[in-house]
N, C-alpha and C positions, 0 to 999 in steps of 0.2 A: 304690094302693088300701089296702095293710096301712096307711101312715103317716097315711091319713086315717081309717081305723077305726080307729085306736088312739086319734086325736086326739077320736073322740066322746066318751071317757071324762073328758075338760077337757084342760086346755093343761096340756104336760107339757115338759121339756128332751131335747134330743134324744138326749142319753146314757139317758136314761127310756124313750123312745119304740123304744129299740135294744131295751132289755131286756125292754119290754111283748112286743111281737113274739114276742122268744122264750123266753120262760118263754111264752107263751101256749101258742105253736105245740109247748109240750113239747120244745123244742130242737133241734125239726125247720128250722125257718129261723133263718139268725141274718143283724142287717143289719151290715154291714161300714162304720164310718164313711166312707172312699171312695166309697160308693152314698149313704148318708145326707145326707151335708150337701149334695150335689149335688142330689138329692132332694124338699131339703124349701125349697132357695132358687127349684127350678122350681115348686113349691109355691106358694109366693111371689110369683112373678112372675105367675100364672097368677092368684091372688087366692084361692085358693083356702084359705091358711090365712094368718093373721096371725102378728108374732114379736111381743115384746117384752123387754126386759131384766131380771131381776131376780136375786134371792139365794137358792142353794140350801139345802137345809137344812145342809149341812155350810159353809154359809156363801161361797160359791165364787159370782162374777158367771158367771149362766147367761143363754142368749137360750132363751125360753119359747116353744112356738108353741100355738095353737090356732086351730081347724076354724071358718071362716066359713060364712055360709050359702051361699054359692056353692060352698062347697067337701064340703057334702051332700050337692046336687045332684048336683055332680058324682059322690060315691062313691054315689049310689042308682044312675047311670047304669053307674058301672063293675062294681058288683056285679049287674045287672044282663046287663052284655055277660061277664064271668064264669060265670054261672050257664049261660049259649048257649052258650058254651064246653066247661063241662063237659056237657052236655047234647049235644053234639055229640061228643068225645069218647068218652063212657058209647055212644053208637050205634054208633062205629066198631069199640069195644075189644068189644060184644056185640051182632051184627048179629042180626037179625030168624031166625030158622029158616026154612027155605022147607017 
């Protein structure tokens, strides 16, 4: 869900897409290249985001991904089953007063 909100922003490389995360997240989450690349090829497989090759600014051959429309969908649906999530959690962590 994080690599596809990140990927709303355009197509980014995935050393890019580590760092968006967590500067975003103020340095609460950081992604481990181990989780990443694994990640973003399920990503892939799934259709959910597109690669492509090109050259980063420091001039280094990078593989670029961005967010298809299938893969919108899909993050409306995760943010979605997220939000029942915490919404379920928020009721456990402060039940009702009797």
């Amino acid at each position: 869900m994080l690599i596809l909100q990140t990927l709303r922003v355009g197509a980014l490389h995935g050393y890019a897409i580590a760092q968006h995360i967590q500067q975003t997240s103020q340095e609460v989450l950081q992604v481990e290249e181990g989780s990443l690349y694994p990640a973003l090829q399920r990503l892939l497989r799934e259709g959910w985001v597109t690669a492509s090759w090109g050259m980063s600014a420091r001039n280094r051959k990078v593989r670029t991904y961005r967010l298809t429309p299938a893969g919108r969908k899909q993050l409306d649906r995760e943010i979605a089953g997220f939000e029942r999530l915490l919404e379920g959690i928020g009721r456990v962590m402060r039940p009702a007063e009797s």
